[in-house]
C-alpha positions in Angstrom: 0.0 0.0 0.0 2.6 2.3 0.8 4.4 1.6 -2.0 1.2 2.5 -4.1 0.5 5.6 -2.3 4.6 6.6 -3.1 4.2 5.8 -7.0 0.9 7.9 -6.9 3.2 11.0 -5.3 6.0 10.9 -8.0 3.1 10.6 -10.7 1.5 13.6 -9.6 4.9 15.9 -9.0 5.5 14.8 -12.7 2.5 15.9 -13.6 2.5 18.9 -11.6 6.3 19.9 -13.1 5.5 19.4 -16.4 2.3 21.8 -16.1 4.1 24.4 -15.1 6.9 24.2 -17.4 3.9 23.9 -20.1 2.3 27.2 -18.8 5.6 28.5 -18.7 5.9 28.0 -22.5 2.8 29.1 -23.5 3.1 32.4 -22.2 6.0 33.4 -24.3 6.0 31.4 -27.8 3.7 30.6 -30.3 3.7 28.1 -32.9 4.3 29.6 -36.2 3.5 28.0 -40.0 6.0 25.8 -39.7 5.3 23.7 -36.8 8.0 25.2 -35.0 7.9 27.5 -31.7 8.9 31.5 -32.2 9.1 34.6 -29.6 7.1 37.6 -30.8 9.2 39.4 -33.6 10.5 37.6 -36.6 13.4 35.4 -35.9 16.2 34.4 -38.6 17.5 31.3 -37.4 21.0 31.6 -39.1 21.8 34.4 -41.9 19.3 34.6 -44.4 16.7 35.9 -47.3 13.8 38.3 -46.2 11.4 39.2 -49.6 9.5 42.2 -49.5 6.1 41.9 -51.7 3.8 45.1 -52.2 0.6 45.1 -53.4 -1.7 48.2 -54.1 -5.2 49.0 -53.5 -7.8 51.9 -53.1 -9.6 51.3 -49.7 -11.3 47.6 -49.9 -10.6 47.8 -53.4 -7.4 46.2 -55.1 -6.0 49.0 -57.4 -7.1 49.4 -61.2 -5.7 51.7 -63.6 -7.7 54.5 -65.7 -10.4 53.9 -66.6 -11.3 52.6 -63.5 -12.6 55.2 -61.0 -12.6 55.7 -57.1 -14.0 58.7 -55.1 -11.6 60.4 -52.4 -12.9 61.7 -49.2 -12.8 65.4 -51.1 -15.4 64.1 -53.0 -13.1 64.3 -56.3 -13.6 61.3 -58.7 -10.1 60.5 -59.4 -8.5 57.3 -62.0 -4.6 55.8 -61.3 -2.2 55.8 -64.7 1.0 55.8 -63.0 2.8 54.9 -59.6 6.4 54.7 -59.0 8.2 54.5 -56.0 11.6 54.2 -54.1 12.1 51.9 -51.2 15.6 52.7 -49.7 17.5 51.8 -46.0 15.2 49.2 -45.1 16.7 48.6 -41.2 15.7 45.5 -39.1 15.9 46.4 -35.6 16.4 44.0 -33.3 15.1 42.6 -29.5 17.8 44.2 -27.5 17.4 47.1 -30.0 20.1 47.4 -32.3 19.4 48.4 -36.0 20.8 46.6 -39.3 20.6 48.8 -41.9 20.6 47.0 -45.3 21.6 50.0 -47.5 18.8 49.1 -50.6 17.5 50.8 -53.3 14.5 49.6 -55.1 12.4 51.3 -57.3 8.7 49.9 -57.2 6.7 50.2 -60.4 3.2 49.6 -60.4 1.7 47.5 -62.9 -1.9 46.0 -62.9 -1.3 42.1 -61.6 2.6 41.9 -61.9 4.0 41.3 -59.0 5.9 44.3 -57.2 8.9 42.5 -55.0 12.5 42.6 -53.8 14.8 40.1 -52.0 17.4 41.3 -49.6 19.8 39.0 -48.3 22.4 38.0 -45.6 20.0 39.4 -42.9 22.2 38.7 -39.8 20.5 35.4 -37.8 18.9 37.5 -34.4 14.9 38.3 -33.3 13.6 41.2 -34.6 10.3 43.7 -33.3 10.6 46.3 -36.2 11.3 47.0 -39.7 11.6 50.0 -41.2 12.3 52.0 -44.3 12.2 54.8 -46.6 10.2 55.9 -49.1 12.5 58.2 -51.6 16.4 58.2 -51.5 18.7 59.2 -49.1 20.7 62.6 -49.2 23.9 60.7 -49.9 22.5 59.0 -52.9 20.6 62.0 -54.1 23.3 64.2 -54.0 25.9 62.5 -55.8 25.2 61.8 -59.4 23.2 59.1 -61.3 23.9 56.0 -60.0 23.0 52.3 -61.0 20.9 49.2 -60.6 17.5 50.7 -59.6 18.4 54.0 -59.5 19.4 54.2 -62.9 17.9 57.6 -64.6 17.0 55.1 -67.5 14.0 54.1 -65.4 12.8 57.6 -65.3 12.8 58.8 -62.1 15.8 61.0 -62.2 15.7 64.6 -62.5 18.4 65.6 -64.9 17.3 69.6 -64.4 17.4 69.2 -60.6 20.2 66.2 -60.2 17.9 64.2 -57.9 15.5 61.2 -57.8 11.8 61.4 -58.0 10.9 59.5 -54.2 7.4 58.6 -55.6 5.6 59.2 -58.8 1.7 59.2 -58.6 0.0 60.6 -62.1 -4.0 59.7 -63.3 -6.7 62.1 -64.0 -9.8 63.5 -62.2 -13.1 65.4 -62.3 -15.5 64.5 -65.3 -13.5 67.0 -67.1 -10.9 65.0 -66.8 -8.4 66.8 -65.5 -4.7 65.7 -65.6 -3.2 65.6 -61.8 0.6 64.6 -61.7 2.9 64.3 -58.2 6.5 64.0 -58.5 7.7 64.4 -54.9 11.7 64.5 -54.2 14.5 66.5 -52.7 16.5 66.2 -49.7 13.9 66.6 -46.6 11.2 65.1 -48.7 12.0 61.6 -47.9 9.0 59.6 -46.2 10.0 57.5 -42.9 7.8 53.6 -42.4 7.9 51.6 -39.2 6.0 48.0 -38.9 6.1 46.8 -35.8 6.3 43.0 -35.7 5.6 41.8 -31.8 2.2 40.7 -33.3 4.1 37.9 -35.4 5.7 34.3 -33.9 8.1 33.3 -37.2 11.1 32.4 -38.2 13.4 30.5 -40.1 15.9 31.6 -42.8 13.6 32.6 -45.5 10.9 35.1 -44.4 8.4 37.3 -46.5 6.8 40.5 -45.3 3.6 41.7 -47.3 2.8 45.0 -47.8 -0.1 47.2 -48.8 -0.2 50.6 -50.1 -3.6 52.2 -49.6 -4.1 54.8 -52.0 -7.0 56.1 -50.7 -5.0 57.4 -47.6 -2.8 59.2 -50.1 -6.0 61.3 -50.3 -7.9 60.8 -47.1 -5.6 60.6 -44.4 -4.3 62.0 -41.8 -5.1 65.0 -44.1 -7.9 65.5 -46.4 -6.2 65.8 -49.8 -8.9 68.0 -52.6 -7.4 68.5 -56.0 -10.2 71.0 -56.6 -7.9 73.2 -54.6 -4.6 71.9 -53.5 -1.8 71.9 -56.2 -2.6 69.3 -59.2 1.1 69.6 -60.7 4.0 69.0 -58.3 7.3 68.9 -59.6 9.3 71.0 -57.5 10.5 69.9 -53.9 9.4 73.0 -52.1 5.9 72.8 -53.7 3.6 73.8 -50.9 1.5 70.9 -51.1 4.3 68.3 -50.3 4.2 68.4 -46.2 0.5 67.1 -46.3 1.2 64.8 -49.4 4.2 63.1 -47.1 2.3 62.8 -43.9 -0.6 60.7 -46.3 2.1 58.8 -48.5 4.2 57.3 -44.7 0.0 56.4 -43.6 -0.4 54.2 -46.8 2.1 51.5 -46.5 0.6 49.1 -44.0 2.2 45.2 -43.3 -0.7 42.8 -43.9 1.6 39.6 -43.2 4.8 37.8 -42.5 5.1 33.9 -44.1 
């Protein structure tokens, strides 16, 4: 009997211990989409490959070119021909808060179902709670001639008059006149800062992929009412006085959707 009541004990400090180491575990991981347990942040397990894939869209809508239509909070009926964009610097910063910038350059052309992506590799292997980048190109870069790759001025995004990069290129029409409206924001100062937090996401591995949405209905909406019936339609100098509240909507559209 006593022997019994002695098993019983060790049985149910097992049992007990493991509970608590369970509990324990629970609190702090999650199982991400690969059957493997991550803390919150994305995690490269040894050097690797993060892609970046952006997709566009008007509010719930996915983007359409002209002729296709959408209606801004301004009440302006406005159609997409063209959207080009630099994403430069993007910088992983880390759990104990140190930043890896990864010195890029990619120019993102919009074109209706082709994807719009970029791989950057050799991310160091550590846990990560933030990425960030810029939209436009950095003062060095801008400053210094025409460069290559990406920011070659055969892709059209250079200013030869001005010897800088167009940041972002957004062109359509608008009105039932249909009125032309073309923003080609640059110049040192005009660059456009993005943070995505990633605490909300468990993965990790060696290859990683971060979606990203651009909302172009915030371009127009928010934080600041854009109205093309009275701010500037034409914007091709970088002191144009319509840039500050331009900026503050372009850094509100680019939203992460996803890590895989």
């Amino acid at each position: 009997m006593k022997k019994i009541v002695s098993i019983l004990s060790i049985m149910c400090l097992a049992f007990t211990i493991t509970s608590c180491i369970k509990d324990k575990d629970d609190s702090t991981t999650t199982t991400g989409t690969t059957g493997t347990s991550y803390d919150s942040g994305i995690t490269f397990t040894a050097p690797g490959k993060l892609t970046f894939a952006f997709d566009h869209s008007f509010g719930s809508q996915a983007l359409a070119l002209a002729p296709h239509s959408y209606i801004t909070a301004a009440n302006d009926t406005v159609k997409v021909t063209q959207l080009s964009y630099y994403i430069s610097n993007v910088t992983l910063t880390s759990i104990n808060g140190n930043k890896v910038n990864l010195g890029n350059y990619n120019l993102i052309g919009y074109l209706a179902g082709t994807p719009s992506t970029f791989e950057l590799n050799n991310i160091p292997a550590g846990r990560y709670t933030s990425i960030s980048y810029t939209v436009g190109v950095d003062s060095v870069a801008n400053s210094t001639g025409v460069h290559t790759g990406d920011l070659d001025p055969s892709h059209g995004m250079y200013w030869e008059w001005s010897t800088g990069y167009v940041f972002i290129r957004l062109k359509g029409r608008f009105s039932s006149q249909n009125t032309a409206y073309s923003f080609d924001i640059g110049g040192d100062g005009n660059t456009m800062a993005v943070t995505h937090g990633l605490t909300a996401y468990n993965m990790g591995g060696t290859m990683l992929r971060a979606n990203v949405n651009v909302d172009l209905a915030r371009v127009f909406n928010s934080p600041n009412v854009y109205d093309l019936k009275t701010d500037a339609i034409d914007i091709h100098s970088s002191g144009a006085p319509s840039i500050p509240k331009l900026k503050a909507n372009i850094s509100n559209a680019f939203m992460i959707t996803g890590i895989q």
